[in-house]
LOTORMAR-181408 format. One record per residue (C-alpha): x, y negated, z negated. Coordinates in nm, 4 decimals, always signed. Layout:
! residues N
<x = X; y = Y; z = Z>
...
***
This chain:
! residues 110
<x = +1.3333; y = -7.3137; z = -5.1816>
<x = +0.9476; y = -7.4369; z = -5.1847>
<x = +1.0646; y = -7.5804; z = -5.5497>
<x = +1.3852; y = -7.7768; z = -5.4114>
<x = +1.1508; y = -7.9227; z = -5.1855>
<x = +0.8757; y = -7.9762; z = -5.4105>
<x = +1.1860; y = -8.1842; z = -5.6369>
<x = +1.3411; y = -8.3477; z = -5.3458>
<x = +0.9862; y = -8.5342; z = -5.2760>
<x = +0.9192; y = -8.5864; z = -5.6082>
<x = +1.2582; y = -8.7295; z = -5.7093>
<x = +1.2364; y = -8.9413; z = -5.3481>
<x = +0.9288; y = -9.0676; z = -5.4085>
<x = +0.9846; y = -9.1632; z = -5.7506>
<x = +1.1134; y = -9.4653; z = -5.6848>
<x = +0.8222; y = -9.5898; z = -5.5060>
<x = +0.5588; y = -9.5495; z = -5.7989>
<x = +0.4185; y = -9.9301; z = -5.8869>
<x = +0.3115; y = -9.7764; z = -6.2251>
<x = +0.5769; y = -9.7967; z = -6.5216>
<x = +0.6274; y = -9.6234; z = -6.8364>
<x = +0.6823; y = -9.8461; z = -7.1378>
<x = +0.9810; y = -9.6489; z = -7.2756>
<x = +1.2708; y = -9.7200; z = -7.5131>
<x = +1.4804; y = -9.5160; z = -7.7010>
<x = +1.8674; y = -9.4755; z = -7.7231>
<x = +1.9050; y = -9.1947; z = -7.4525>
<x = +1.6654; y = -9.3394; z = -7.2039>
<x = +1.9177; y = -9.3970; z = -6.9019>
<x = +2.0902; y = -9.0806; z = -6.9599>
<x = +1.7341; y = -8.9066; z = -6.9847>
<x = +1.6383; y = -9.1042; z = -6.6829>
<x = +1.8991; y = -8.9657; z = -6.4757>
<x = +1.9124; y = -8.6367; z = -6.5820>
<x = +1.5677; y = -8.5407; z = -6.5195>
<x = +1.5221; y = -8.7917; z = -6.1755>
<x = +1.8414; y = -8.6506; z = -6.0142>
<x = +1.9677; y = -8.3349; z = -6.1673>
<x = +2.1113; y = -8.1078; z = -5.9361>
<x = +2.2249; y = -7.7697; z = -5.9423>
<x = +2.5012; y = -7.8590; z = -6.1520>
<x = +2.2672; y = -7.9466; z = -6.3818>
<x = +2.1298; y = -7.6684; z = -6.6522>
<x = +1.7881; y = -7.6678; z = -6.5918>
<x = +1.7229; y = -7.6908; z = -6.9714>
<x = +1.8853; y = -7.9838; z = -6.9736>
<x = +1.6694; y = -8.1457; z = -6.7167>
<x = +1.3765; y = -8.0213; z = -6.9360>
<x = +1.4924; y = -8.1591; z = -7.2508>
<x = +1.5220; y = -8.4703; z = -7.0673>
<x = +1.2145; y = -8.5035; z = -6.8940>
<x = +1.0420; y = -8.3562; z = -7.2405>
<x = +1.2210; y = -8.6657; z = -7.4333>
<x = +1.0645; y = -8.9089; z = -7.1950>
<x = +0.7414; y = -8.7590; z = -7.1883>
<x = +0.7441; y = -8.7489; z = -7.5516>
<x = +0.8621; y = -9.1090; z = -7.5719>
<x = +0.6218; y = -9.2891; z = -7.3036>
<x = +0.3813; y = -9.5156; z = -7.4998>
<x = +0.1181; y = -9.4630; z = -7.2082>
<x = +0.0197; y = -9.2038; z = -6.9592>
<x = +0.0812; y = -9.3295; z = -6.6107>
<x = +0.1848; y = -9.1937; z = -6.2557>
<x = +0.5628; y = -9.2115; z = -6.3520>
<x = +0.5119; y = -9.0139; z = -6.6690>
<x = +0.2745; y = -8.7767; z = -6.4083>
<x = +0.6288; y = -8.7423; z = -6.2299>
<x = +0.8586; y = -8.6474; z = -6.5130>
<x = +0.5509; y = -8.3583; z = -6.5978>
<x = +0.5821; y = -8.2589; z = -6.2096>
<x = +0.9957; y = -8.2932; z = -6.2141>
<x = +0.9876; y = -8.0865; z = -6.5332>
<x = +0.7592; y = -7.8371; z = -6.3817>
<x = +1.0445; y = -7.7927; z = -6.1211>
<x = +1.3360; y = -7.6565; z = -6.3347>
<x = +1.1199; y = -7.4845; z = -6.6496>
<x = +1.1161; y = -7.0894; z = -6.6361>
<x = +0.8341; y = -7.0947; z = -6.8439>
<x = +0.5204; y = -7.0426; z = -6.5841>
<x = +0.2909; y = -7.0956; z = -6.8699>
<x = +0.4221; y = -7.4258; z = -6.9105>
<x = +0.4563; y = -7.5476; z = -6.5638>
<x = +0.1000; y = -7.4989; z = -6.4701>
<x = +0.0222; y = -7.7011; z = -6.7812>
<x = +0.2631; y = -7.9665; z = -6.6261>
<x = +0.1941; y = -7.9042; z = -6.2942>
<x = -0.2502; y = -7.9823; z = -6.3829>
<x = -0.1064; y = -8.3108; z = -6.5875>
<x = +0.0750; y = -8.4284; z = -6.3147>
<x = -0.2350; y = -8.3821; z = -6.0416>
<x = -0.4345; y = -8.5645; z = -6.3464>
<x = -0.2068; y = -8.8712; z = -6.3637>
<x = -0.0389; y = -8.8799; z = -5.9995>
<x = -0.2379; y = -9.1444; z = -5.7686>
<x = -0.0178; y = -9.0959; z = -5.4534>
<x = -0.1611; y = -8.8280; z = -5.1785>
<x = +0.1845; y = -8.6552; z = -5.1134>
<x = +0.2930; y = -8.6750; z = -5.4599>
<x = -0.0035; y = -8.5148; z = -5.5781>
<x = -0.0058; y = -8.2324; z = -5.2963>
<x = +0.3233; y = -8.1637; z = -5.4411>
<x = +0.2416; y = -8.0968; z = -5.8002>
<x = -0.1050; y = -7.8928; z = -5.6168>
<x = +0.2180; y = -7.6742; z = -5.4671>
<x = +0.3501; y = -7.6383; z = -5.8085>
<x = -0.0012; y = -7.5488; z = -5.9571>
<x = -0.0054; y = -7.3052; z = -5.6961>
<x = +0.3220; y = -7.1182; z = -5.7704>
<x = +0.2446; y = -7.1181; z = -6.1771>
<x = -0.0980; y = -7.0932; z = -6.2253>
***
């Protein structure tokens, strides 16, 4: 439940980041919306590939790229992995209650 949470104030605030990713690549709405608003209909490996493919893709590393590594760390049953994303995201997310939320996620995978 923490993690729903943790995703629901992610995705919510996600909108709100000022910094953009300079992305482009056929896929990128349907990546976009896959890993910003999956749901539980929504294979979680899905949502990773999708936030993977715009991580991958993202010619800089900015806040909203810090998201997709925090949204990714959501969904991923690899807890290996999502500490990795969960410490990128802290490194790249600016916003105070953004970045408490990928300290939760640290804190459940690390």
């Amino acid at each position: 439940m923490m993690t729903q949470r943790i995703c629901s104030l992610v995705c919510a605030m996600l909108f709100a980041a000022t910094a953009t990713a300079a992305i482009a690549y056929d896929g990128l709405e349907a990546d976009y919306a896959t890993c910003t608003q999956g749901d539980a209909s929504t294979q979680a490996e899905a949502m990773v590939g999708a936030c993977s493919r715009l991580i991958k893709n993202s010619s800089a590393e900015n806040e909203l790229v810090g998201m997709f590594y925090a949204l990714r760390a959501t969904v991923n049953t690899d807890k290996s992995a999502n500490c990795q994303d969960a410490r990128k995201a802290i490194s790249l997310i600016k916003d105070p209650g953004l970045r408490e939320s990928a300290r939760e996620l640290e804190k459940i995978n690390c």
